[in-house]
C-alpha angles and dihedrals in degrees: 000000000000124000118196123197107207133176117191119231113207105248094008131155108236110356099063089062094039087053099044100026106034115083129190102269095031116126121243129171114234140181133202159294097278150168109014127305093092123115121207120185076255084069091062138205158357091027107203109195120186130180155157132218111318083359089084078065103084080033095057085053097054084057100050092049089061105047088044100054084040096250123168101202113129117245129184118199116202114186140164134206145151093270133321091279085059083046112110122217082003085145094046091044092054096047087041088060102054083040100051112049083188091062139081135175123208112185131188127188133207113198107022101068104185100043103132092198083071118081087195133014108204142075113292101267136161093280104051088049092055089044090045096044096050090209100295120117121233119237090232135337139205118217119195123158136092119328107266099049082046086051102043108035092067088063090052091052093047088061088047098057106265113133111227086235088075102042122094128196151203125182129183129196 
């Protein structure tokens, strides 16, 4: 089975037909994973993830990949959204969490201000990584989400500790 996390952009290409057009039992044809931004238990640990609206969507996969092939590799997802309905996978994420010792979620939330499911409820920035991170660097991180927090969050690593090297990224426009 394939699940595919789509949000649809208004006059976009594919996904508003994938949104509008595509429904569960249709057939599509996929490739993949490619190009880089893949992590394997070869890849190693701690696994920072951080992501922003349908970027949490390549990031949920990395988790999923490792609950399902039983690997023990911490993993810390930060992601923001509108609000937790906004927030994709928000169900999987929570069931994934009482199910992975390894895994934690840290949600923030930028438009619903007294959501208590939210630790933060702002953009990613600079101060919730460090609060997030405790001090303690990441072996590699993957970064998706809209261009400024892809651009940004790097730089942030980089003072933390985390050589570039290590850091992949997705931006979308």
């Amino acid at each position: 089975m394939i699940d595919l996390g789509v949000r649809e952009v208004p006059d976009g290409l594919v996904s508003p037909r994938l949104v509008r057009d595509l429904s569960a039992g249709d057939r599509v044809e996929v490739r993949g994973p490619a190009g880089r931004f893949t992590w394997t238990a070869q890849d190693g640990g701690p696994v920072l993830l951080v992501g922003a609206g349908s970027g949490v969507v390549p990031l949920v996969s990395i988790i999923r990949y490792g609950a399902a092939a039983g690997i023990d590799v911490p993993m810390c997802l930060v992601c923001s959204s509108a609000s937790f309905d906004d927030a994709l996978y928000h169900d999987d994420l929570e069931r994934l969490v009482e199910e992975c010792s390894w895994l934690q979620v840290v949600h923030s939330f930028t438009q619903d201000p007294n959501d208590p499911r939210g630790a933060y409820h702002r953009r990613i920035d600079r101060a919730l990584l460090a609060e997030v991170l405790h001090g303690q660097t990441s072996r590699c991180a993957y970064l998706c989400g809209p261009p400024a927090m892809v651009e940004n969050v790097p730089g942030w690593l980089g003072e933390f500790g985390l050589d570039s090297s290590r850091v992949h990224t997705e931006k979308y426009d």
